[in-house]
C-alpha positions as CSV (number, residue, x, y, z in Angstrom):
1,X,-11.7,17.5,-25.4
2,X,-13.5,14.3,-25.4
3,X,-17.5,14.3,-26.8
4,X,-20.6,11.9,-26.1
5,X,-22.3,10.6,-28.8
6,X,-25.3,8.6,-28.7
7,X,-26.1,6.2,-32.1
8,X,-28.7,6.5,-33.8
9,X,-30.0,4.0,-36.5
10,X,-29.7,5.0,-40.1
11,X,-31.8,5.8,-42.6
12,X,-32.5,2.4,-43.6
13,X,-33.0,1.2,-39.9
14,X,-29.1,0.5,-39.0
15,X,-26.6,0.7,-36.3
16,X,-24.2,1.6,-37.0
17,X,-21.2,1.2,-35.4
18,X,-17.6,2.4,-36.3
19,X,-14.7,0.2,-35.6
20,X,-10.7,1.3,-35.4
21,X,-8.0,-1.3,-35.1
22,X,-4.5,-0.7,-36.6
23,X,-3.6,-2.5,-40.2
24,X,-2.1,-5.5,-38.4
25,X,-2.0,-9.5,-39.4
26,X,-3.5,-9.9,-35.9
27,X,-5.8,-7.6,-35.7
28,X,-6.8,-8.1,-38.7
29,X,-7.3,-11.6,-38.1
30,X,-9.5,-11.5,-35.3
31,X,-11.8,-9.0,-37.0
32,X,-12.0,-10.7,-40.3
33,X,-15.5,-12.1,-39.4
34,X,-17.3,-8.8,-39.0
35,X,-14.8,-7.3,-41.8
36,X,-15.8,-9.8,-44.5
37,X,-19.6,-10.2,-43.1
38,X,-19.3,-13.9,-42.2
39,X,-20.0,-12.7,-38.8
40,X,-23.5,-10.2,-39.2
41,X,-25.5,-9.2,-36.6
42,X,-29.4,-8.5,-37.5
43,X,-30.0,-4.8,-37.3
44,X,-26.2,-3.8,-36.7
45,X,-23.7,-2.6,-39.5
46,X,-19.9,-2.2,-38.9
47,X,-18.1,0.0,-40.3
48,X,-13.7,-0.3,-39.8
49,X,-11.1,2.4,-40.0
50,X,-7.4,0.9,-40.1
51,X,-5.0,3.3,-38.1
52,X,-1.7,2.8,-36.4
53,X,-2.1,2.2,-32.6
54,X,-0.5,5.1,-31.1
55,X,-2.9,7.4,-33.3
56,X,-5.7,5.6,-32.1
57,X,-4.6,6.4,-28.7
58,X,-4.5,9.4,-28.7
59,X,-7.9,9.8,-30.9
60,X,-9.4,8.2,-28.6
61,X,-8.4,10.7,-25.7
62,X,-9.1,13.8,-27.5
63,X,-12.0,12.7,-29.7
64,X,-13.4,9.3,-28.1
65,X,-15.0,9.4,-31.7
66,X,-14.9,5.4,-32.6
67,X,-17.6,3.5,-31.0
68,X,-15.2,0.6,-30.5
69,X,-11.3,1.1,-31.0
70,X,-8.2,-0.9,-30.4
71,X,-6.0,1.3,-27.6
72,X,-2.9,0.4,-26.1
73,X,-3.7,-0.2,-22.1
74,X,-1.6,2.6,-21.5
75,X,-3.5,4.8,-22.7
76,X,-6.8,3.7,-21.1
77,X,-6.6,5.4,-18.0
78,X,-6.6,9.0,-20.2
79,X,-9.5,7.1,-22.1
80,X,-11.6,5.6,-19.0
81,X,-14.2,8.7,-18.6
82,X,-15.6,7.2,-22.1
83,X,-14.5,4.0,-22.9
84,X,-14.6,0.8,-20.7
85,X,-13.0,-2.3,-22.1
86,X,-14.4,-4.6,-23.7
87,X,-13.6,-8.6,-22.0
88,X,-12.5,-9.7,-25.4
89,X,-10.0,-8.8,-28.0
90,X,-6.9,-8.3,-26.5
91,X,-3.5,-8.9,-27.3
92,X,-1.2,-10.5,-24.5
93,X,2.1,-11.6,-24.6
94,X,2.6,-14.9,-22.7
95,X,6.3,-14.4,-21.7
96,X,7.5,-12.6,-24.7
97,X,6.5,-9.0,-25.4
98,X,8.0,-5.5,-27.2
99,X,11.8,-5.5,-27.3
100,X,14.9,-2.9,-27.3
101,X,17.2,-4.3,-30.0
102,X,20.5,-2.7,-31.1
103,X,22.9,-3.0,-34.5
104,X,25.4,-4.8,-31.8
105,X,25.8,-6.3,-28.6
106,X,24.8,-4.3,-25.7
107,X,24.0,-4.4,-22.1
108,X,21.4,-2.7,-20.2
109,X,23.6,-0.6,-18.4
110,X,25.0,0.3,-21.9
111,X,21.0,1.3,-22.7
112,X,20.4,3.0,-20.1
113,X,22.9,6.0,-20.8
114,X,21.5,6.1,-24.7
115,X,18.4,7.6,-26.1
116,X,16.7,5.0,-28.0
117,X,13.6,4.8,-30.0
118,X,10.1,4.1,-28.9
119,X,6.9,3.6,-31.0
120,X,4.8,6.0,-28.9
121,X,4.4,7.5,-25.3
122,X,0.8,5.9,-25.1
123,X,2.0,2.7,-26.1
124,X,2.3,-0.1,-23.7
125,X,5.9,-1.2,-24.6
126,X,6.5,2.7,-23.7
127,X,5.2,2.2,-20.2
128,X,6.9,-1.2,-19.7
129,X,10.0,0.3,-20.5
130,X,9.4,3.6,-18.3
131,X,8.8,0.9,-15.5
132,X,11.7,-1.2,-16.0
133,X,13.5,1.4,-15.8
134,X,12.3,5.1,-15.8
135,X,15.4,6.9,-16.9
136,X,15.8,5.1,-20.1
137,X,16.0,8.6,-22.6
138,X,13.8,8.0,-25.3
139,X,12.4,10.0,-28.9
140,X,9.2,8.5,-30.6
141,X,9.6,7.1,-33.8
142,X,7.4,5.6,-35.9
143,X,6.7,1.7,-35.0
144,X,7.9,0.9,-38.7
145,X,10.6,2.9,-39.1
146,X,12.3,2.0,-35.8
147,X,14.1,-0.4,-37.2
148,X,15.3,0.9,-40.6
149,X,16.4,4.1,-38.0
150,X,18.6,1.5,-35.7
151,X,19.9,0.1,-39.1
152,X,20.9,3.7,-40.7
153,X,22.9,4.5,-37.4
154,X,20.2,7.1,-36.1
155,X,19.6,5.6,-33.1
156,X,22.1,2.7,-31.5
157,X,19.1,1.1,-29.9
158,X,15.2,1.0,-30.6
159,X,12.1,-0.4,-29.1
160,X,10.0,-2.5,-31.0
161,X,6.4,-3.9,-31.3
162,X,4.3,-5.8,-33.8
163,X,6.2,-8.0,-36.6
164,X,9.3,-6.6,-35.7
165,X,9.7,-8.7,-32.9
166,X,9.8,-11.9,-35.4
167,X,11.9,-10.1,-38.3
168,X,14.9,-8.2,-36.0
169,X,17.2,-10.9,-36.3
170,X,17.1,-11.2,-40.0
171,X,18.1,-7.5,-40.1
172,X,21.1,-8.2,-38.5
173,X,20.2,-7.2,-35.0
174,X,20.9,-8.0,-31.3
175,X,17.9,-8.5,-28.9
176,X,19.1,-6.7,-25.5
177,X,16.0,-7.2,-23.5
178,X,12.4,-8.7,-23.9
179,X,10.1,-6.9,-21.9
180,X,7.6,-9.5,-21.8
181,X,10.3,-11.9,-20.5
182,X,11.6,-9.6,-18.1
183,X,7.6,-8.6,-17.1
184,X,6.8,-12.3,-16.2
185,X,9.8,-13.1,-14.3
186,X,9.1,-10.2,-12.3
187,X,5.6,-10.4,-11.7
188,X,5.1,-14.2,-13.1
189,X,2.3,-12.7,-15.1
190,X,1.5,-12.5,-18.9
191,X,2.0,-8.9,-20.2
192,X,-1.2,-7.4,-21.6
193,X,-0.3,-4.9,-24.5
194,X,-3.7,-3.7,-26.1
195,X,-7.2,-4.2,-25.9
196,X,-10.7,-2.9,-27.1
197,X,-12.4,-0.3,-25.4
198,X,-16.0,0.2,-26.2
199,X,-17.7,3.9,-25.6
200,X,-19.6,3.8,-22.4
201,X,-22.7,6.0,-23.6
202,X,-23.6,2.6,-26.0
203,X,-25.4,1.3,-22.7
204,X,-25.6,-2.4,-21.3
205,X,-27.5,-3.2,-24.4
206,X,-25.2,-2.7,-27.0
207,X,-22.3,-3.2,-24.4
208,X,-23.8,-7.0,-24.8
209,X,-24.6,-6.9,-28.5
210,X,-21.1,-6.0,-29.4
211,X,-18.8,-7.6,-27.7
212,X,-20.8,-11.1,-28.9
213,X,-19.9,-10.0,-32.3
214,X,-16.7,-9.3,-31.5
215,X,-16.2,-12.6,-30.0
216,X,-17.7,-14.6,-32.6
217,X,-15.2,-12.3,-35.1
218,X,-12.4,-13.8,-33.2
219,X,-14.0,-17.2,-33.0
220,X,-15.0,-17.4,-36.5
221,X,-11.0,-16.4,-37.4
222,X,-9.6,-19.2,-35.0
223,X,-12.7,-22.2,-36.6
224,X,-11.4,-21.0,-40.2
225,X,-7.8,-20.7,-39.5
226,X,-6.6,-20.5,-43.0
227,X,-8.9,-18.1,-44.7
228,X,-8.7,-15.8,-41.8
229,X,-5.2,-16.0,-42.2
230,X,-4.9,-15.1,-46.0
231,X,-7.2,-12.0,-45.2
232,X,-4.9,-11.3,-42.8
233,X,-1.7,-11.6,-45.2
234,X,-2.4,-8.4,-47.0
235,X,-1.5,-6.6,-43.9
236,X,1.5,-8.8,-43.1
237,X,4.6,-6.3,-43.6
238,X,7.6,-8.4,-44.5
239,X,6.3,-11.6,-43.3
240,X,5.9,-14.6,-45.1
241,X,3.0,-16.8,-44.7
242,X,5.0,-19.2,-41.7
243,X,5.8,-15.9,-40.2
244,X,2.5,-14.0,-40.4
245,X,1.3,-17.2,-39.0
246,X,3.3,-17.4,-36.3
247,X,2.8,-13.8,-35.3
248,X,-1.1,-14.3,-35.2
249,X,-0.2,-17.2,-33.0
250,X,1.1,-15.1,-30.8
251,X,-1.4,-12.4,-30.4
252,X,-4.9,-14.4,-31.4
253,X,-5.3,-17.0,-29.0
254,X,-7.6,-18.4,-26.4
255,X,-6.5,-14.9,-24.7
256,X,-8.3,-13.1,-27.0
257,X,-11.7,-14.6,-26.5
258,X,-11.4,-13.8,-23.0
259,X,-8.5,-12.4,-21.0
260,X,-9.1,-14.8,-18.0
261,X,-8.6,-13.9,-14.2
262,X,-5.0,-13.4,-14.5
263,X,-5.0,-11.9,-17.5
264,X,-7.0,-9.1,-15.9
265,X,-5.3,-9.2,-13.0
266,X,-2.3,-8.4,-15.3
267,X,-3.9,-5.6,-17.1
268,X,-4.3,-3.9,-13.3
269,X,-1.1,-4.4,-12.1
270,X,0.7,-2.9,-15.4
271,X,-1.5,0.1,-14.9
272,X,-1.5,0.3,-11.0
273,X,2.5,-0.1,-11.2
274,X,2.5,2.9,-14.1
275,X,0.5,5.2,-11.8
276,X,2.4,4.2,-8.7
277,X,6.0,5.2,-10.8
278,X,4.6,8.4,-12.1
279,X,4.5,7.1,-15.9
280,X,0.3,7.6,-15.6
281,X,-1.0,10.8,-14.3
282,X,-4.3,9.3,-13.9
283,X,-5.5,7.1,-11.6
284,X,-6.7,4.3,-13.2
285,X,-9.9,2.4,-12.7
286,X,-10.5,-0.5,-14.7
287,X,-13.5,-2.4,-15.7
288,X,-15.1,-4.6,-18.5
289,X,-17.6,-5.2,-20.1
290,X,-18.2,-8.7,-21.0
């Protein structure tokens, strides 16, 4: 069951507001502004809670606890009562996206009669997936151990997100599909994977107030590229610094400041497209705050 909570300032005449992202190079990246205080905001204090993303899903449908926490889109129409999204922050794949990888060569038609691994049933890759095609057979893993579980022979084939889709071919595995390749020759739109949603109770005021500070986070991150990107190193699994780079690249961009018109056209259609295949039980209705 979801609750409402209205902030208060603190005893010393606060906000405070409590962030969740998950303990990623990108994410970290964008918010190493307001994480480091080179990005304050006079009467506000931000407080951050690292969790992986499909957690953070799903505590933000049961609890909708975090004033402002990182979901997958996904999950947002489960969220949508409390949260709205925020019009910055995202993470959008520009024609490359999650991936199903395998310990040899495969074809789809070989994927589809095989269970494979997924990071999550809220995630975005999940939905993509159940989209492309919904009788893929799947069992959630862990996003991390996906890959060291396609490697051990548990699974012949695994879905994967974050840095793994940088570091699978130095493990000695076969990309079968790219879901953010296939997604924009289908649609010829980027892929939207995960975004920010901001509690609605907050109000218009604080709507405005955070999402600037956001903004400026992610600003502030792009104008001082390489400290941004040292802070960000210490949650770089397995990547070196050309690789965490690259991977930040990827996911921080000119997108993230704003999604632009087709970039929320995107997030729509991914979520329209789930409710119209029966992946989403909800219907969804999207808005941002901005």
């Amino acid at each position: 069951m979801s609750t409402s909570q209205s902030v208060t300032p603190a005893a010393d005449g606060l906000i405070d507001i409590s962030i969740a992202h998950s303990p990623d190079s990108d994410d970290a990246f964008m918010f190493y502004g307001l994480a480091t205080n080179k990005v304050r905001v006079p009467g506000y204090r931000f407080s951050h809670t690292l969790c992986d993303i499909e957690t953070l899903n799903m505590r933000a449908r049961d609890e909708a606890f975090f004033d402002v926490s990182a979901i997958s889109f996904h999950a947002y129409p489960s969220v949508q009562k409390d949260y709205t999204l925020m019009g910055c922050g995202g993470s959008v794949g520009e024609g490359y996206g999650p991936m199903i990888v395998s310990s040899r060569k495969l074809s789809l038609d070989d994927v589809s009669k095989m269970k494979i691994a997924v990071p999550g049933t809220l995630t975005t890759a999940y939905l993509a997936l159940k989209i492309f095609n919904p009788n893929i057979q799947t069992e959630v893993v862990p996003f991390d151990q996906i890959i060291p579980a396609i490697l051990a022979g548990t699974y012949d084939a695994g879905l994967i997100i974050h840095e793994g889709q940088l570091t699978y071919s130095s493990d000695g595995l076969y990309k079968v599909l790219d879901l953010g390749v296939w997604w924009r020759e289908t649609t010829g739109l980027v892929l939207p994977l995960g975004g920010n949603a901001i509690r609605r109770s907050l109000g218009a005021e604080k709507h405005k107030i955070i999402s600037k500070a956001l903004r400026d986070s992610i600003q502030h991150a792009l104008d001082h590229r390489e400290q941004a990107l040292e802070y960000a190193m210490q949650f770089a699994r397995d990547l070196d610094v050309s690789l965490a780079s690259r991977f930040v690249s990827m996911y921080v961009n000119d997108r993230t400041l704003d999604y632009g018109p087709d970039g929320r056209q995107a997030i729509r259609k991914l979520l329209d497209l789930g409710y119209e295949r029966g992946v989403i039980s909800i219907a969804p209705q999207v808005d941002f705050v901005d």
